[in-house]
C-alpha positions as a Markdown table, in Angstrom:
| # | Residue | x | y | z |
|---|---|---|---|---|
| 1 | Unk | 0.0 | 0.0 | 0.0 |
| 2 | Unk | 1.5 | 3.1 | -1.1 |
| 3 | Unk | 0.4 | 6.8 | -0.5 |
| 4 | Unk | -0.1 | 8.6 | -3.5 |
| 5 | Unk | -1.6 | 11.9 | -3.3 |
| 6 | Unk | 1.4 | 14.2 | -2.9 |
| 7 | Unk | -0.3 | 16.0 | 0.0 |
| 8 | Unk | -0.8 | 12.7 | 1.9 |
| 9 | Unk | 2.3 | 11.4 | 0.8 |
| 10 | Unk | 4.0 | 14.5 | 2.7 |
| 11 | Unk | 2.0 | 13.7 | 6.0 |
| 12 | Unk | 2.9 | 10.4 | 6.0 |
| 13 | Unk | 6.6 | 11.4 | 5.5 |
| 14 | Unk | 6.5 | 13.9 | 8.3 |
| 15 | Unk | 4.5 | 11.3 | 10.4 |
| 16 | Unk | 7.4 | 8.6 | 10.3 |
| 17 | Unk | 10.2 | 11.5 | 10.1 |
| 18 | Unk | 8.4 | 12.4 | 14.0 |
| 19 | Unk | 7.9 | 8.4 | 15.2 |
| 20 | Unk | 11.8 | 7.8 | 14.1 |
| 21 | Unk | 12.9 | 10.7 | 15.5 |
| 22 | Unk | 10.9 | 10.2 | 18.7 |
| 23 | Unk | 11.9 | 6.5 | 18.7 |
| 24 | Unk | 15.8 | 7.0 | 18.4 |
| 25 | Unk | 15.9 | 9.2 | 21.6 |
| 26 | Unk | 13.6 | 6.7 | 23.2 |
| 27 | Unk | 16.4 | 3.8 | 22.4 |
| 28 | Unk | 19.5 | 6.3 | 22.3 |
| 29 | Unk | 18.6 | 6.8 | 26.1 |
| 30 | Unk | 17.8 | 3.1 | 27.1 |
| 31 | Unk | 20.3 | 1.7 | 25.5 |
| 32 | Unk | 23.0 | 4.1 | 26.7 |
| 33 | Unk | 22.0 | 3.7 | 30.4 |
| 34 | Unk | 22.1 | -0.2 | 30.1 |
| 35 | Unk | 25.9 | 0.9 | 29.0 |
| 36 | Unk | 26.7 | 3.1 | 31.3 |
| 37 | Unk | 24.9 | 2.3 | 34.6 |
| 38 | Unk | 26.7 | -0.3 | 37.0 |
| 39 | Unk | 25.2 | -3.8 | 37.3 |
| 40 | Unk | 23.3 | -3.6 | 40.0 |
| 41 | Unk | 20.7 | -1.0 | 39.0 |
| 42 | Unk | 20.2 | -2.7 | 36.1 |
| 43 | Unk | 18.1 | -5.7 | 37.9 |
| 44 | Unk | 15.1 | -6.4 | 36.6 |
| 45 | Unk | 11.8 | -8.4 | 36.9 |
| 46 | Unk | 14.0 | -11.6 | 36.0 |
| 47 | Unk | 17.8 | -12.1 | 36.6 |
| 48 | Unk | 19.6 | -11.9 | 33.1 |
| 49 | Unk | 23.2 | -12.1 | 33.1 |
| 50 | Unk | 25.2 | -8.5 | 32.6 |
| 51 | Unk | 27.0 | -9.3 | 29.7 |
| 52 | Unk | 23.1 | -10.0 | 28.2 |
| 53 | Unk | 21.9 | -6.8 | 29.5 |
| 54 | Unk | 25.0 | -4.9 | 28.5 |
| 55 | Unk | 24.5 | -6.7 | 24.6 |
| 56 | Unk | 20.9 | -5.6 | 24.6 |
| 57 | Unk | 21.9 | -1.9 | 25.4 |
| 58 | Unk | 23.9 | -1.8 | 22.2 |
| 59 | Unk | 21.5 | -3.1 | 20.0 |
| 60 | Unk | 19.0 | -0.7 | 21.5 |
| 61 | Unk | 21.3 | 2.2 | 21.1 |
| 62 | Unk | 22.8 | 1.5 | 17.5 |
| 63 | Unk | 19.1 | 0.1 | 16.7 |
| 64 | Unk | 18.1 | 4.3 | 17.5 |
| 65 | Unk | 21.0 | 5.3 | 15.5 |
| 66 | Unk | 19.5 | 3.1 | 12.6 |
| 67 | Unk | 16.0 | 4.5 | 12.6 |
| 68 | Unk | 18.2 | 8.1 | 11.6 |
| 69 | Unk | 21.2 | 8.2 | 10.2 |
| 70 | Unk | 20.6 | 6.0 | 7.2 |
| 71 | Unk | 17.4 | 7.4 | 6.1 |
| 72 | Unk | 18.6 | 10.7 | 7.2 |
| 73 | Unk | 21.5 | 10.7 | 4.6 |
| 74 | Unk | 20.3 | 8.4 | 2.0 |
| 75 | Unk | 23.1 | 6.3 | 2.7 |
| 76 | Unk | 22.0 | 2.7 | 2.7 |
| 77 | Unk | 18.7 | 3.1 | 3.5 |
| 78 | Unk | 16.8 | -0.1 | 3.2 |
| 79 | Unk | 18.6 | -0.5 | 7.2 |
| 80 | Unk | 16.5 | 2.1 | 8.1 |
| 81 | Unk | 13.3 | -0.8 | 8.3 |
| 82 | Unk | 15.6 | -3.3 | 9.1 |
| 83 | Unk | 16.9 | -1.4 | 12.2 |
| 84 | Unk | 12.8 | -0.9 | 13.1 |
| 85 | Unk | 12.5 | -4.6 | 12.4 |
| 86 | Unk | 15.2 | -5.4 | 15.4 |
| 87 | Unk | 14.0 | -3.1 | 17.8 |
| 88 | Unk | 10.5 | -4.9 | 17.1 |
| 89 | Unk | 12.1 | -8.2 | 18.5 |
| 90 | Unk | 14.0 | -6.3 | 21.2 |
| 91 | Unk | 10.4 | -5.0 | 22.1 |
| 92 | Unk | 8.5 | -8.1 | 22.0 |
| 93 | Unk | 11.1 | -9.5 | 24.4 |
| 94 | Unk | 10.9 | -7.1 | 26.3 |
| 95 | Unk | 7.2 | -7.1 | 26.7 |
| 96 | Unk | 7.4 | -11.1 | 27.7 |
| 97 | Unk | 10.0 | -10.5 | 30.3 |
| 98 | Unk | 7.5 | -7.9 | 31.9 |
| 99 | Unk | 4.7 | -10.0 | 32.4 |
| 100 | Unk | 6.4 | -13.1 | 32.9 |
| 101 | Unk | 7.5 | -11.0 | 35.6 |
| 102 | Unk | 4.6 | -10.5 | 37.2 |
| 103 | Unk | 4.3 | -6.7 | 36.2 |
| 104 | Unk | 0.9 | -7.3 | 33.7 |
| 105 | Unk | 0.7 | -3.0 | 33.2 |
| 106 | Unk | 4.1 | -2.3 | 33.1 |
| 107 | Unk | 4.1 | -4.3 | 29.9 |
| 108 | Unk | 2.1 | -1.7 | 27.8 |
| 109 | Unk | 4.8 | 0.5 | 27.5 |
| 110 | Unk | 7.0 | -2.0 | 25.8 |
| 111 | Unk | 4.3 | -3.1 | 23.6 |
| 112 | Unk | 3.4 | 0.8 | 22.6 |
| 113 | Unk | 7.2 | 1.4 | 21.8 |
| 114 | Unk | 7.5 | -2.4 | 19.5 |
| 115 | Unk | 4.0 | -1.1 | 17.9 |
| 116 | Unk | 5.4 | 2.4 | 16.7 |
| 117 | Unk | 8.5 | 0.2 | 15.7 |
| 118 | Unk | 6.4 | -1.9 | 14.1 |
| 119 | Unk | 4.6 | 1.4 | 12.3 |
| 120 | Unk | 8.5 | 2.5 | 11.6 |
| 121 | Unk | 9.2 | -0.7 | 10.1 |
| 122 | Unk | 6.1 | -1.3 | 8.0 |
| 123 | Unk | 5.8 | 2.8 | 6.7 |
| 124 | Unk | 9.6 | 2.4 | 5.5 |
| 125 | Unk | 9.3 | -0.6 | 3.4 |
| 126 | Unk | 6.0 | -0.2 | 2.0 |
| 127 | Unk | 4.1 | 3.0 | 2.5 |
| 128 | Unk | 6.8 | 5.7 | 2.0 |
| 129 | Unk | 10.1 | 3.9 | 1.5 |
| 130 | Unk | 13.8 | 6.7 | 1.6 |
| 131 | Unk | 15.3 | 6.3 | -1.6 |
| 132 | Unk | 19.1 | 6.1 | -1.6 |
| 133 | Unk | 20.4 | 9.2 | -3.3 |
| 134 | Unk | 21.1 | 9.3 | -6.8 |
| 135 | Unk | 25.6 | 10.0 | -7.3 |
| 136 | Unk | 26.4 | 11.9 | -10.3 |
| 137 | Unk | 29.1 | 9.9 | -12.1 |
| 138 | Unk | 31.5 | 12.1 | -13.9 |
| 139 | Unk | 31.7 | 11.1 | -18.0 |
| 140 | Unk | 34.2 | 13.4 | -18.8 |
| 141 | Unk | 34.6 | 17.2 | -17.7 |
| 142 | Unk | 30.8 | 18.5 | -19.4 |
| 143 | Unk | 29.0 | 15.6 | -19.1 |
| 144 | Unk | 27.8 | 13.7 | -16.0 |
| 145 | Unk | 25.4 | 10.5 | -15.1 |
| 146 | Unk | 23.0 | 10.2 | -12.5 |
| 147 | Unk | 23.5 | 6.5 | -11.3 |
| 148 | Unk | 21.2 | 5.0 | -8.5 |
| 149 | Unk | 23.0 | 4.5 | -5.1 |
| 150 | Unk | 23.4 | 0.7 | -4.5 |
């Protein structure tokens, strides 16, 4: 399903652009605390080992870099849905180990977060996918080529 009317098209854009944006600070900030803070404070519902918790802090955190920088530079941007796609399984993982837990409403902020990953993922394959720049490929010193970014 794509949008085609340029006006909703342009919504739609600036609706992702704000869920992305919003999404990346949201993982920027978890992840980096599950870096930076010592062991102890990062005990949970269930006991996971550090070295799991520490692993799922960088995927969060480079997961929120993913969600920007490829779509924001046209640089590779098909990882754009596929970081989305990751921080979907982070999410739903995370929403398990909440309830298995025993904390049934704390689980609905996980599962909002996975959904607008979900809505990242989905929007950026299919709806409104980023287009990799096109590179101008010198011929000669007059002429030049527009070539599709691989």
């Amino acid at each position: 399903m794509r949008v085609n009317n340029g006006r909703n098209q342009r919504k739609a854009g600036i609706a992702l652009w704000t869920v992305q944006v919003l999404l990346a600070l949201v993982f920027l900030f978890a992840g980096g605390t599950k870096l930076v803070l010592p062991a102890e404070m990062l005990k949970g519902p269930i006991a996971f080992p550090e070295l799991f918790i520490r692993f799922i802090g960088v995927c969060e955190f480079l997961g929120g870099v993913g969600l920007i920088l490829p779509a924001a530079l046209r640089i590779k941007a098909y990882l754009t849905p596929l970081a989305a796609t990751g921080l979907v399984i982070i999410m739903i993982g995370a929403t398990v180990t909440t309830l298995v837990g025993g904390l049934g409403a704390g689980a609905i902020v996980p599962a909002v977060v996975g959904a607008l990953a979900a809505t990242v993922a989905y929007g950026r394959w299919r709806v409104i996918p980023v287009r990799a720049a096109a590179r101008t490929i010198p011929i000669d010193r007059y002429t030049s080529v527009k070539a599709r970014a691989a």
